[in-house]
N, C-alpha and C positions, 0 to 999 in steps of 0.2 A: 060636628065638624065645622072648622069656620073656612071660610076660602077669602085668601087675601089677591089682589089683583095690586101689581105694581107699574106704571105710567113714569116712563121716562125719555130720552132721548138718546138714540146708541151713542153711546162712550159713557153714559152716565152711568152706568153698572147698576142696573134693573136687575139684572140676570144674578150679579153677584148680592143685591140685597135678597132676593127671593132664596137662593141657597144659605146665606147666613140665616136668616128666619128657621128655615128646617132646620139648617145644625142645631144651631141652639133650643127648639122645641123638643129638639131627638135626644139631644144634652136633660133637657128637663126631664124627660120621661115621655114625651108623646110621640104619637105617630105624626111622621111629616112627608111632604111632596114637594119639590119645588120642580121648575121647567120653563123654561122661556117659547116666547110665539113668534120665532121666526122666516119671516120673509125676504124681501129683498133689500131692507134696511140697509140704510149704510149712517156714519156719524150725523148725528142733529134730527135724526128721522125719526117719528114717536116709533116706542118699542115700548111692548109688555113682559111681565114675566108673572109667574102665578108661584102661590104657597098654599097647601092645607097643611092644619096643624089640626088633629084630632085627638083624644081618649083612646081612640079605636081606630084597628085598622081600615087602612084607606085602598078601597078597591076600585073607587073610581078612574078614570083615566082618558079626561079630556080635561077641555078649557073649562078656566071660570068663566061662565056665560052671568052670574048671581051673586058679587062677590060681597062678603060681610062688613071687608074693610079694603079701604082704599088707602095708598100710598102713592104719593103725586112728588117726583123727583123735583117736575119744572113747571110752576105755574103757568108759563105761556101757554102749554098743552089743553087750559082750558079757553083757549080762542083758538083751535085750532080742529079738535076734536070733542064729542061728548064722552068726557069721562069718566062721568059719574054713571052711563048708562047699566042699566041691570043691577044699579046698588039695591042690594034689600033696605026697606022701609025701618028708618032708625041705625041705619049702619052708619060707619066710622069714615072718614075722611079725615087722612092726614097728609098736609100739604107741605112742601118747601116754602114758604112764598115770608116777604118781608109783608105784605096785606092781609088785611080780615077777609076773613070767609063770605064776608057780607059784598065785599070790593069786586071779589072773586065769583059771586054768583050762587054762591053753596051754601048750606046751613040751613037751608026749610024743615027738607023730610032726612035729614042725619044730624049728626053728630061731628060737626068739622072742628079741623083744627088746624093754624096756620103758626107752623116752626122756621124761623129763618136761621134753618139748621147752615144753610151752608157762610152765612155769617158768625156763627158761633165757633162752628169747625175752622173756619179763618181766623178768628181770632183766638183759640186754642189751638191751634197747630201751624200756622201762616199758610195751611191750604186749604183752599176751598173747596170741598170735598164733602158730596151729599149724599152719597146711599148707601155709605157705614154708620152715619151719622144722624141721619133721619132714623135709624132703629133705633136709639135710642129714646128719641120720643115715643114711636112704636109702643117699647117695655113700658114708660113709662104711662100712660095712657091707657092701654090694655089690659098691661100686666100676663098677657098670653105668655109670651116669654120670660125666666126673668136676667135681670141684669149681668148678671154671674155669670148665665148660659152663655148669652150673647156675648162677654168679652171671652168667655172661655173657646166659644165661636172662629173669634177673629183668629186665636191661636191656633186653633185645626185646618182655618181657611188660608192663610197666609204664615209661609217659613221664615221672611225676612223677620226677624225683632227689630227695627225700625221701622218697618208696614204695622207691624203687632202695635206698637206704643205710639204712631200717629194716630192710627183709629180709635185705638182704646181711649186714647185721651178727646180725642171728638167725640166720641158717643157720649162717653162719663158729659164731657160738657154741654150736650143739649138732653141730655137726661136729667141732668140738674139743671139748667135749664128750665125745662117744661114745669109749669105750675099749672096743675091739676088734675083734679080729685079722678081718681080709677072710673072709667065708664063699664058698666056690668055689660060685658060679651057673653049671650047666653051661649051656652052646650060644650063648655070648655073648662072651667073651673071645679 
């Protein structure tokens, strides 16, 4: 089972990247979980939301306290809180941020990666728009998902076909985008 933990700020749609990941995982053939952790958040306030994506059914049912990969909507979030806490040894880190991982504090004991997806999504769609668009580095990177899922995702998660073709075409663009090589996630492949 992998457990994905996602860091963002309310209104940045944590909640809605964490359920796109299951769709598209469930799309693929796996078992998935998504759910958010909240409290008395309101806009601009860090907010989590969790994904598993497993082979097997998932009987657990709390929080990711251990998460295998990490997705970061807003890089401020790392001057503000530890976000990396409880990363397993060698996990994945993937960030928003126009900076390296190095800038940012990360990259010792993981596997980081810094997408300035919501640059990309700006200039593939004239909005700026980061957590339909950061999966696509996600697939790309992991490969837990794959691409297909995830736009076939966007169309179960969203009615509008103009929601549908701004996302699809942000994610295609920071999936092509990201240059590089598949990082091996064990217990999922």
């Amino acid at each position: 089972m992998i457990e994905i933990r996602i860091h963002g700020r309310g209104g940045q749609g944590a909640v809605t990247t964490s359920q796109l990941l299951a769709i598209a995982g469930f799309i693929d053939g796996k078992y998935t979980q998504a759910f958010p952790n909240f409290g008395v958040e309101r806009a601009g306030a860090p907010v989590q939301a969790f994904t598993r994506i497993s082979k097997k059914y998932i009987n657990l049912r709390q929080q990711v306290y251990s998460p295998d990969i990490l997705i970061v909507l807003d890089a401020s979030l790392f001057n503000n809180i530890n976000v990396t806490a409880g990363l397993k040894k060698g996990g994945i880190v993937i960030v928003n941020s126009n900076k390296s991982p190095k800038d940012l504090g990360i990259g010792k004991k993981c596997h980081a990666f810094c997408i300035d997806a919501t640059s990309i999504a700006s200039n593939e769609t004239g909005r700026a728009i980061v957590n339909t668009p950061i999966l696509g580095a996600f697939s790309r990177i992991t490969e837990l998902i794959s691409i297909n899922s995830l736009l076939k995702a966007i169309e179960q998660r969203f009615s509008d076909p103009v929601i549908q073709k701004i996302n699809k075409k942000a994610i295609l663009g920071v999936y092509n985008s990201t240059k590089i090589s598949r990082i091996c996630v064990p217990g999922i492949k």
